[in-house]
C-alpha atoms as a printed R data frame, in Angstrom:
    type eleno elety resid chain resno       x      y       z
1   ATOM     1    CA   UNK     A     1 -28.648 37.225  -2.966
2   ATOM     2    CA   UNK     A     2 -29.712 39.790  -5.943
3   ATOM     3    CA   UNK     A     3 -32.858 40.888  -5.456
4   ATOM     4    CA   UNK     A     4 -34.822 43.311  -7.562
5   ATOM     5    CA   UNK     A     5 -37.932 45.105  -6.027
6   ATOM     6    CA   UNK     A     6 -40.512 46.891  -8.409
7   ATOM     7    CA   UNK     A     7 -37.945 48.511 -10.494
8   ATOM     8    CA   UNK     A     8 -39.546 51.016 -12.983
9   ATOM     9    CA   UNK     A     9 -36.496 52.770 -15.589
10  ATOM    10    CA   UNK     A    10 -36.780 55.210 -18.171
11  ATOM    11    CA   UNK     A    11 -35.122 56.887 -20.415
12  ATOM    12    CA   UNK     A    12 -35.489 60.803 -21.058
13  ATOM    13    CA   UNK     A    13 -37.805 60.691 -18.402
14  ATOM    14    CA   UNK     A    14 -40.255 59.554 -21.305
15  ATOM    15    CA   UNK     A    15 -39.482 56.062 -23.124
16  ATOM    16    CA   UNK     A    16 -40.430 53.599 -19.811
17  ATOM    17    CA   UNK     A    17 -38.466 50.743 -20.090
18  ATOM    18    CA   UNK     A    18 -38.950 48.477 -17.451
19  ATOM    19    CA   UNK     A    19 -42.208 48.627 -15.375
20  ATOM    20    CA   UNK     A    20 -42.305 46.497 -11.791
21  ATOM    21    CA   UNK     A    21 -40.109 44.412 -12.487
22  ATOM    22    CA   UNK     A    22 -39.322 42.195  -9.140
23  ATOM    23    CA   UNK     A    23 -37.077 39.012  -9.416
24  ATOM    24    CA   UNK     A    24 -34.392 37.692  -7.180
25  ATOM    25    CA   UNK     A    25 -31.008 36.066  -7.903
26  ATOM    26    CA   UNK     A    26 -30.513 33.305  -5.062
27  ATOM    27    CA   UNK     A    27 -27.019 32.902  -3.937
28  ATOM    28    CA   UNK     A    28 -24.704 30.043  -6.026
29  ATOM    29    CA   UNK     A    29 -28.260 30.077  -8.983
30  ATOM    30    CA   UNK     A    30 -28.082 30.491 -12.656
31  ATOM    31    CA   UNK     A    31 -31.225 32.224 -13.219
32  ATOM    32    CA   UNK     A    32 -32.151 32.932 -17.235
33  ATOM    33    CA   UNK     A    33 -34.094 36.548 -18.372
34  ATOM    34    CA   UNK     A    34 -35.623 35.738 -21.828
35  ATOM    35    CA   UNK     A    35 -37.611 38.326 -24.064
36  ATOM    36    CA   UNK     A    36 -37.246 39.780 -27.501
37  ATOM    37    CA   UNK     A    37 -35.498 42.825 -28.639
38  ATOM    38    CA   UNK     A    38 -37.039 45.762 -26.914
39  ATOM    39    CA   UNK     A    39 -38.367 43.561 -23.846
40  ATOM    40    CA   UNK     A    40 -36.340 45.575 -21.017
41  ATOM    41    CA   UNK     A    41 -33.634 42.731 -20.629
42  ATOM    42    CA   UNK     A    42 -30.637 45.176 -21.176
43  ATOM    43    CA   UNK     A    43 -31.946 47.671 -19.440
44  ATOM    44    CA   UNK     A    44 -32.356 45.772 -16.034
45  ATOM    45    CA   UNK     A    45 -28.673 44.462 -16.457
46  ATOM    46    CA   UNK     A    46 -27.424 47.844 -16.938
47  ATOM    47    CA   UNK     A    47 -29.612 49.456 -13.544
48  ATOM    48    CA   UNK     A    48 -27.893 46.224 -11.304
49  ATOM    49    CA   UNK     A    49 -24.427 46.948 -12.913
50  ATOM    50    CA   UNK     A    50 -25.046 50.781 -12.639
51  ATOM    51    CA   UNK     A    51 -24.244 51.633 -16.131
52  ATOM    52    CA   UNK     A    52 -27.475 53.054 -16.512
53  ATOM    53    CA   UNK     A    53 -26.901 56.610 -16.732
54  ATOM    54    CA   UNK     A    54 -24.196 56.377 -19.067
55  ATOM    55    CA   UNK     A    55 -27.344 55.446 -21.841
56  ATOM    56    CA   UNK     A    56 -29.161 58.090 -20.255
57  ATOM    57    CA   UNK     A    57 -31.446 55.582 -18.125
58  ATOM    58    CA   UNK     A    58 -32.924 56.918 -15.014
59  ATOM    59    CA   UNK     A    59 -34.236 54.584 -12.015
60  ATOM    60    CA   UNK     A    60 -37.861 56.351 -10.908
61  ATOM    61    CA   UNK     A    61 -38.983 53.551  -8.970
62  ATOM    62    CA   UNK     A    62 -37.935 50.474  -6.932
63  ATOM    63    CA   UNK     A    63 -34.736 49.008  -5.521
64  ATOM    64    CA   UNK     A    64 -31.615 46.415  -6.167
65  ATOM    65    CA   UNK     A    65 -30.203 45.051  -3.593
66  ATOM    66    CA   UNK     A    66 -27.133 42.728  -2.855
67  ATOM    67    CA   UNK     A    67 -27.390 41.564  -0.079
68  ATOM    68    CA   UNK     A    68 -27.876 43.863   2.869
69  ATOM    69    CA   UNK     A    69 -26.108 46.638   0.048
70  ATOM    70    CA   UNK     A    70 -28.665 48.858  -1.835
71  ATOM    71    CA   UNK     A    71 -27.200 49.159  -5.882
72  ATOM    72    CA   UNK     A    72 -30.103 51.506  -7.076
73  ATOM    73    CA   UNK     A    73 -28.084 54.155  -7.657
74  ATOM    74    CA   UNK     A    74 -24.761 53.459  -7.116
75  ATOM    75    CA   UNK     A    75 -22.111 53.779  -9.625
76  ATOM    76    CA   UNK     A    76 -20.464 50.931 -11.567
77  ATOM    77    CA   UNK     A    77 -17.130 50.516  -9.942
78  ATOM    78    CA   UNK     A    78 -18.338 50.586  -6.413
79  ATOM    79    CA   UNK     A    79 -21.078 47.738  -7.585
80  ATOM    80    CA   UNK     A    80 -18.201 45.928  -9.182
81  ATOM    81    CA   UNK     A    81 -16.200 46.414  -5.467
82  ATOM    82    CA   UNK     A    82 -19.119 44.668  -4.227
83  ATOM    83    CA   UNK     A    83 -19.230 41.755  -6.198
84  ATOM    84    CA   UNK     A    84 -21.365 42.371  -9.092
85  ATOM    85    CA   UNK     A    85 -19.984 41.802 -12.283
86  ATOM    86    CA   UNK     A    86 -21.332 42.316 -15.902
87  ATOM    87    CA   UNK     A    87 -19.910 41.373 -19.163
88  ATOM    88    CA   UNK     A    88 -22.082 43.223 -21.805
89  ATOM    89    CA   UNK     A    89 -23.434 42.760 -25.627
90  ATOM    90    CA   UNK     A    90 -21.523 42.693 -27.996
91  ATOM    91    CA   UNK     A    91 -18.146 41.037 -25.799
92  ATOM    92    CA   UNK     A    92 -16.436 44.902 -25.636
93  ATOM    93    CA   UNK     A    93 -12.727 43.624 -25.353
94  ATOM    94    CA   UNK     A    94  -9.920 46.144 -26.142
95  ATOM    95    CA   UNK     A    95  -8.978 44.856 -29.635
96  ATOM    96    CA   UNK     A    96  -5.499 46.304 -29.358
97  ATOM    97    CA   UNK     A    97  -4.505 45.113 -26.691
98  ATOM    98    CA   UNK     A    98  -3.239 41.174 -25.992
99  ATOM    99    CA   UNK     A    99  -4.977 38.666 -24.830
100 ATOM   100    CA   UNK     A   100  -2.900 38.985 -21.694
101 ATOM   101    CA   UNK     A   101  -3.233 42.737 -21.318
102 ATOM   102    CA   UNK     A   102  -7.104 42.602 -21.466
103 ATOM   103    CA   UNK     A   103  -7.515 39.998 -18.518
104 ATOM   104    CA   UNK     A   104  -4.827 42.272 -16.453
105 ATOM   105    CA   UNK     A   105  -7.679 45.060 -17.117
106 ATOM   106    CA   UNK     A   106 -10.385 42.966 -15.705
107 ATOM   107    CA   UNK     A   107  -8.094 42.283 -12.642
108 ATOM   108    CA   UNK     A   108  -7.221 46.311 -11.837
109 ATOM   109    CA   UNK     A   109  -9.588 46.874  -8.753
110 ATOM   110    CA   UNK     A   110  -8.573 43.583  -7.135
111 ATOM   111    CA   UNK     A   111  -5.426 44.779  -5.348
112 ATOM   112    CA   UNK     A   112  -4.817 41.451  -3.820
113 ATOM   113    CA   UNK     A   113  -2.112 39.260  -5.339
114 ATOM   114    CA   UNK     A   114  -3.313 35.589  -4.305
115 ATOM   115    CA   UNK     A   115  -6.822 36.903  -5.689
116 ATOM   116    CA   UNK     A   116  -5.135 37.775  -8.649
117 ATOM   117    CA   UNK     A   117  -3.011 34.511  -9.078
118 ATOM   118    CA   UNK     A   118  -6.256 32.174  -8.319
119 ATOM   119    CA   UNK     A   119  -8.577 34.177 -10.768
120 ATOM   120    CA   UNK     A   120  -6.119 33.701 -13.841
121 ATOM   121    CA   UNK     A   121  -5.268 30.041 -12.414
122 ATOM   122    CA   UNK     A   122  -9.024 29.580 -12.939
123 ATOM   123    CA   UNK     A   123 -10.019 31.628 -16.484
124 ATOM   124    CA   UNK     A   124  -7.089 29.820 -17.872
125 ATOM   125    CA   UNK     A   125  -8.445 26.419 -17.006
126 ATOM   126    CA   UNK     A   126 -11.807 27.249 -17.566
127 ATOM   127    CA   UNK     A   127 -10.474 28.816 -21.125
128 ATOM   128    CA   UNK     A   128  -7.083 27.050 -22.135
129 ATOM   129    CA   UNK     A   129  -6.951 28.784 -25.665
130 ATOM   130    CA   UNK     A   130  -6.730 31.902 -23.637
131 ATOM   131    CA   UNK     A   131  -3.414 30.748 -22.144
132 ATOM   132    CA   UNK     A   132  -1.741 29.644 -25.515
133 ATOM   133    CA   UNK     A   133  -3.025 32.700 -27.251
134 ATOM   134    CA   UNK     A   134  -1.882 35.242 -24.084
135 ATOM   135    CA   UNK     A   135   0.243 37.194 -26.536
136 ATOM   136    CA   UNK     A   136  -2.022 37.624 -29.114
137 ATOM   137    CA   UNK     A   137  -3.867 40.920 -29.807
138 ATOM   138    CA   UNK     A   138  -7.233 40.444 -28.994
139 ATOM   139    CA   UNK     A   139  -9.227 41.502 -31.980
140 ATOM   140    CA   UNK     A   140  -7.856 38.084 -33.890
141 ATOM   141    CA   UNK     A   141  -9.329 35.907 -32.099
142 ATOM   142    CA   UNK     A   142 -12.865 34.346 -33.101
143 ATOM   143    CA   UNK     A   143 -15.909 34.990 -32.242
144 ATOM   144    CA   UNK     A   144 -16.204 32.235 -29.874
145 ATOM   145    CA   UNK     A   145 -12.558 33.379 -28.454
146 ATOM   146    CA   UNK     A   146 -13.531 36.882 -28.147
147 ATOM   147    CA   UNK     A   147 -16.654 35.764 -25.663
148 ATOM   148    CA   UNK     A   148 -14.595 33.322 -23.698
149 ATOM   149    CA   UNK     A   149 -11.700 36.397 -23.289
150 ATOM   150    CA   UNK     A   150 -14.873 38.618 -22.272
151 ATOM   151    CA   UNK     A   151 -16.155 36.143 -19.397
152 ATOM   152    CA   UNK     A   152 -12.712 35.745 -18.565
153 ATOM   153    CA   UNK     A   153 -11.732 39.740 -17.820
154 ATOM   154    CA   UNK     A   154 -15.082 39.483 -15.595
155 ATOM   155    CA   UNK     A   155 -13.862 36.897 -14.121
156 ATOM   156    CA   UNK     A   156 -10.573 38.070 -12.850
157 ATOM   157    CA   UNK     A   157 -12.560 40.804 -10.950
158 ATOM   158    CA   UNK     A   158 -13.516 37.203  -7.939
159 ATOM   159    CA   UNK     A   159 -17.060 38.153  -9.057
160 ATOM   160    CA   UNK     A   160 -19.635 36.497  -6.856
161 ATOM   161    CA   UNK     A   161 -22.684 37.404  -9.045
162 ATOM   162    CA   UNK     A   162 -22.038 38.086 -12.665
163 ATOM   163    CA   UNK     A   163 -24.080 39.468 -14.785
164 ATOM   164    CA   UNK     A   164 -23.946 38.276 -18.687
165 ATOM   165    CA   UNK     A   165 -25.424 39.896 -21.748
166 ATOM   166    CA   UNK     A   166 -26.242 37.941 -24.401
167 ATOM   167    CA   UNK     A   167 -23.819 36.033 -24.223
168 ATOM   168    CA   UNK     A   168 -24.326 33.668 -27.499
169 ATOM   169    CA   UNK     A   169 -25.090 36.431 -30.016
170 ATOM   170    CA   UNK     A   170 -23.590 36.039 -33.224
171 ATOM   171    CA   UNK     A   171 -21.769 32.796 -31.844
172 ATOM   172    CA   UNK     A   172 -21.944 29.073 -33.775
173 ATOM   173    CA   UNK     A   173 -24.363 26.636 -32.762
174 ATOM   174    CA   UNK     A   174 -21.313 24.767 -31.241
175 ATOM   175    CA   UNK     A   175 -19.608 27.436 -29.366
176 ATOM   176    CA   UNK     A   176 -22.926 28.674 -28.162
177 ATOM   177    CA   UNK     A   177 -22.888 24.906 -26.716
178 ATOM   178    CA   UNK     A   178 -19.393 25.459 -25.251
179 ATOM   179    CA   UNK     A   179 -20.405 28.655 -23.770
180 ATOM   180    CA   UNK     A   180 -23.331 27.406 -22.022
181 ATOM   181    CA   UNK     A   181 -21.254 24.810 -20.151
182 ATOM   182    CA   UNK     A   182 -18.958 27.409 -19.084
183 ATOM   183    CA   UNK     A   183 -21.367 28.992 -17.507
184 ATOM   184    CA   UNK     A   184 -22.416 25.825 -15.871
185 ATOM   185    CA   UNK     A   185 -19.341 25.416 -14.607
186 ATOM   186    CA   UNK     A   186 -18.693 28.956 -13.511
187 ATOM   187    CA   UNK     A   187 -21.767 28.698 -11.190
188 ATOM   188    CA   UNK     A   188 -20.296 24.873  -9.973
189 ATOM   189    CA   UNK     A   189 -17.249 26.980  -8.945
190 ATOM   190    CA   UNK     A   190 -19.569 29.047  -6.998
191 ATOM   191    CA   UNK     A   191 -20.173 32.130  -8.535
192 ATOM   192    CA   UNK     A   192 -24.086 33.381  -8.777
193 ATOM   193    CA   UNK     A   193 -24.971 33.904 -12.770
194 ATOM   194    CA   UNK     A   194 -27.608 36.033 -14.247
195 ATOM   195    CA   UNK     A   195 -28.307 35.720 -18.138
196 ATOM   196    CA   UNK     A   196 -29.863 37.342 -20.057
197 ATOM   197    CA   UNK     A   197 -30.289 35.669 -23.389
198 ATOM   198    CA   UNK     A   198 -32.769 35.439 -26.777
199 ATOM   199    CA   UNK     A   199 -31.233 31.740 -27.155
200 ATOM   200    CA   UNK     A   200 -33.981 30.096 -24.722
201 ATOM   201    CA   UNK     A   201 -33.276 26.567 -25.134
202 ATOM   202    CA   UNK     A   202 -29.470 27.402 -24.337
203 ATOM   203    CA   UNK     A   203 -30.680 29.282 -21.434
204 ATOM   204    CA   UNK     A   204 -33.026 27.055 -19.961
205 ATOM   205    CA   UNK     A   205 -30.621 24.309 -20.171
206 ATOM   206    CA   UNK     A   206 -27.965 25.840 -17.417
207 ATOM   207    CA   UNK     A   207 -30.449 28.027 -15.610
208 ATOM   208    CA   UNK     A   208 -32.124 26.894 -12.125
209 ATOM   209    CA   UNK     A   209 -34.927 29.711 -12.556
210 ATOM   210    CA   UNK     A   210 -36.257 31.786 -15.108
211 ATOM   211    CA   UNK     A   211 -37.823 35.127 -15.933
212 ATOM   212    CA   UNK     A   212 -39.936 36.058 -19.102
213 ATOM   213    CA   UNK     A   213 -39.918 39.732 -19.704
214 ATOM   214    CA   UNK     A   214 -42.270 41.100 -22.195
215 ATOM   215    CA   UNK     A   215 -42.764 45.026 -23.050
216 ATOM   216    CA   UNK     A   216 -40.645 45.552 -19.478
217 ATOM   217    CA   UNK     A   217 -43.206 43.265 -17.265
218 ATOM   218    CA   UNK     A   218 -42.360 40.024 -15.687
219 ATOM   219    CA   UNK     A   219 -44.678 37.740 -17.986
220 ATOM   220    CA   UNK     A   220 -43.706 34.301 -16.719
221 ATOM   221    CA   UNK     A   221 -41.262 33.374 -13.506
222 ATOM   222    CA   UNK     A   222 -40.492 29.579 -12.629
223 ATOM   223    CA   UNK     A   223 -38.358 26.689 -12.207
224 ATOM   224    CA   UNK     A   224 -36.656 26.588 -16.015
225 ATOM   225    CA   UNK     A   225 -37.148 23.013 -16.395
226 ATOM   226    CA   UNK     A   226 -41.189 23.729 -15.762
227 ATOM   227    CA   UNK     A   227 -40.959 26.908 -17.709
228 ATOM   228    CA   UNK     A   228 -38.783 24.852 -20.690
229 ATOM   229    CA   UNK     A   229 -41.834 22.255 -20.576
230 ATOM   230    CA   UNK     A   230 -44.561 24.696 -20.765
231 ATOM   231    CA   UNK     A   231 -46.944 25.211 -23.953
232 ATOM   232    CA   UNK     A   232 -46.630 29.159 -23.774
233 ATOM   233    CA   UNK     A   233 -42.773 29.091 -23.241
234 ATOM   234    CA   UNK     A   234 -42.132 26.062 -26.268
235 ATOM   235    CA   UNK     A   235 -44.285 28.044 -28.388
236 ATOM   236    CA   UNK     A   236 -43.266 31.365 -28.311
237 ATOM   237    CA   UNK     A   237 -39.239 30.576 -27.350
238 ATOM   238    CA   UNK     A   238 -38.861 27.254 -28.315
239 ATOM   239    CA   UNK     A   239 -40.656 27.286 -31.501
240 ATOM   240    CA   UNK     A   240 -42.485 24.213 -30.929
241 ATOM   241    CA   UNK     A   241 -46.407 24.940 -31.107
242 ATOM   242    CA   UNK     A   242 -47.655 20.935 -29.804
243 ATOM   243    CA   UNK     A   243 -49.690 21.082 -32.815
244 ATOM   244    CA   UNK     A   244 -49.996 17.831 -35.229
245 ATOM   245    CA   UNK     A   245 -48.224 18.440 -38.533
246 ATOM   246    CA   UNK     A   246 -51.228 19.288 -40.097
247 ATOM   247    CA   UNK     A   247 -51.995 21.441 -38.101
248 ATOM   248    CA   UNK     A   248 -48.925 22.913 -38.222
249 ATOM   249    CA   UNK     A   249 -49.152 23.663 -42.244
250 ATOM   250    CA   UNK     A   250 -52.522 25.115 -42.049
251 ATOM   251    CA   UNK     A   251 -52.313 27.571 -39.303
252 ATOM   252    CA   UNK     A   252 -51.422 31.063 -40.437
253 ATOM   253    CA   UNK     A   253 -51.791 32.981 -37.224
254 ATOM   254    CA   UNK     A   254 -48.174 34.794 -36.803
255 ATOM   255    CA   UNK     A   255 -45.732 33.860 -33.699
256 ATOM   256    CA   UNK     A   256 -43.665 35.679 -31.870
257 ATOM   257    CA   UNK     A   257 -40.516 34.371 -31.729
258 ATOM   258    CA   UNK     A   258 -36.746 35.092 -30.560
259 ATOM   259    CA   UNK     A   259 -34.123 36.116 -32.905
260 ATOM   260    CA   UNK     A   260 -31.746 34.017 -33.336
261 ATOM   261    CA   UNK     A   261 -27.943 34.416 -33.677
262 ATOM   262    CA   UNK     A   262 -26.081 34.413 -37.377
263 ATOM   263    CA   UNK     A   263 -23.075 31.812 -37.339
């Protein structure tokens, strides 16, 4: 189990962050992190994964933990020896290289060969394109593609919590579908997710638990369905207020609301 214990990050020891957060990760959960831009929801993905200092992010206060291993300040490929796998914002694949070569990448630090075997076996069922387009340079594929070859390096690492970054940005409204039962079925399979995600009603559809951070502070925490149900969740994530529709037409106070990906 992930568990994160009144973490407090900053950056040049002046812009805080993230401020107490505490949240947990239960083993073989998909738990959901929703916020808007600025909300701390990188940031804590980056202190579990330990990429941290590499945007010049310091840890001042607080613990991670995986199981009985303390991550707070360890570095990325010893937290990625552990278990803990993150793919980032953005999808980050080598371009130039082939579909192939870029899941051979994600599979350096596992040095054993059945591993190996049973982690392609499985991204290539889980993402059959991947398979036909193996010789393909990376930076043709799609959008969608791209993201799917991006979960799929992770995944050749035998993650047993991974760790995804937005992973629907800039994606379709039907790949972003495709993606979240992926991830559904990733977690079936047995790996522990953690996503982080503007896209609530994508989110709250595979995750078992939920976190709402706002300005780096744990706003809301619950069961997803509950939170998905909620009047302060539909109306500031879900964009649905519970208001008749005249109601609706005459109020003028502004909402916040996620941003939403471009297709």
């Amino acid at each position: 189990m992930l568990s994160v214990d009144s973490l407090q990050v900053t950056y040049g020891g002046a812009v805080e962050a993230v401020r107490g957060v505490s949240m947990e990760v239960p083993d073989g959960a998909v738990v959901a992190v929703l916020g808007s831009n600025g909300a701390g929801k990188s940031t804590l993905l980056r202190t579990i994964s330990g990429t941290l200092r590499l945007h010049r992010g310091r840890v001042d206060a607080g613990t991670v933990r995986f199981g009985d291993l303390d991550l707070t300040r360890r570095d990325a490929g010893q937290i990625v020896r552990a278990g803990v796998v993150q793919v980032p914002e953005g999808r980050r694949i080598f371009g130039r290289l082939t579909v192939e070569e870029n899941l051979r990448a994600g599979g350096m630090g596992n040095r054993d060969r059945a591993a190996k075997a049973e982690a392609i076996t499985r991204v290539h069922d889980l993402f059959p394109v991947l398979r036909e387009r193996s010789g393909q340079r990376a930076g043709l594929l799609s959008g969608g593609e791209q993201q799917m070859l991006a979960i799929g390096r992770a995944l050749m690492a035998s993650p047993r919590l991974l760790l995804l970054d937005e992973p629907s940005l800039g994606l379709a409204p039907r790949v972003i579908g495709q993606i979240g039962e992926v991830i559904a079925e990733i977690n079936r399979q047995g790996t522990s997710v953690l996503l982080v995600e503007q896209n609530a009603t994508m989110a709250l559809g595979v995750a078992t638990h939920a976190y709402v951070l706002d300005v780096g502070r744990v706003s809301l925490s619950g069961d997803a369905r509950e939170l998905a149900q909620s009047d302060e969740v539909q109306r500031l994530y879900l964009g649905h207020t519970g208001a008749t529709p005249e109601q609706q037409r005459t109020e003028r106070a502004p909402r916040r609301t996620l941003s939403r990906w471009t297709a």
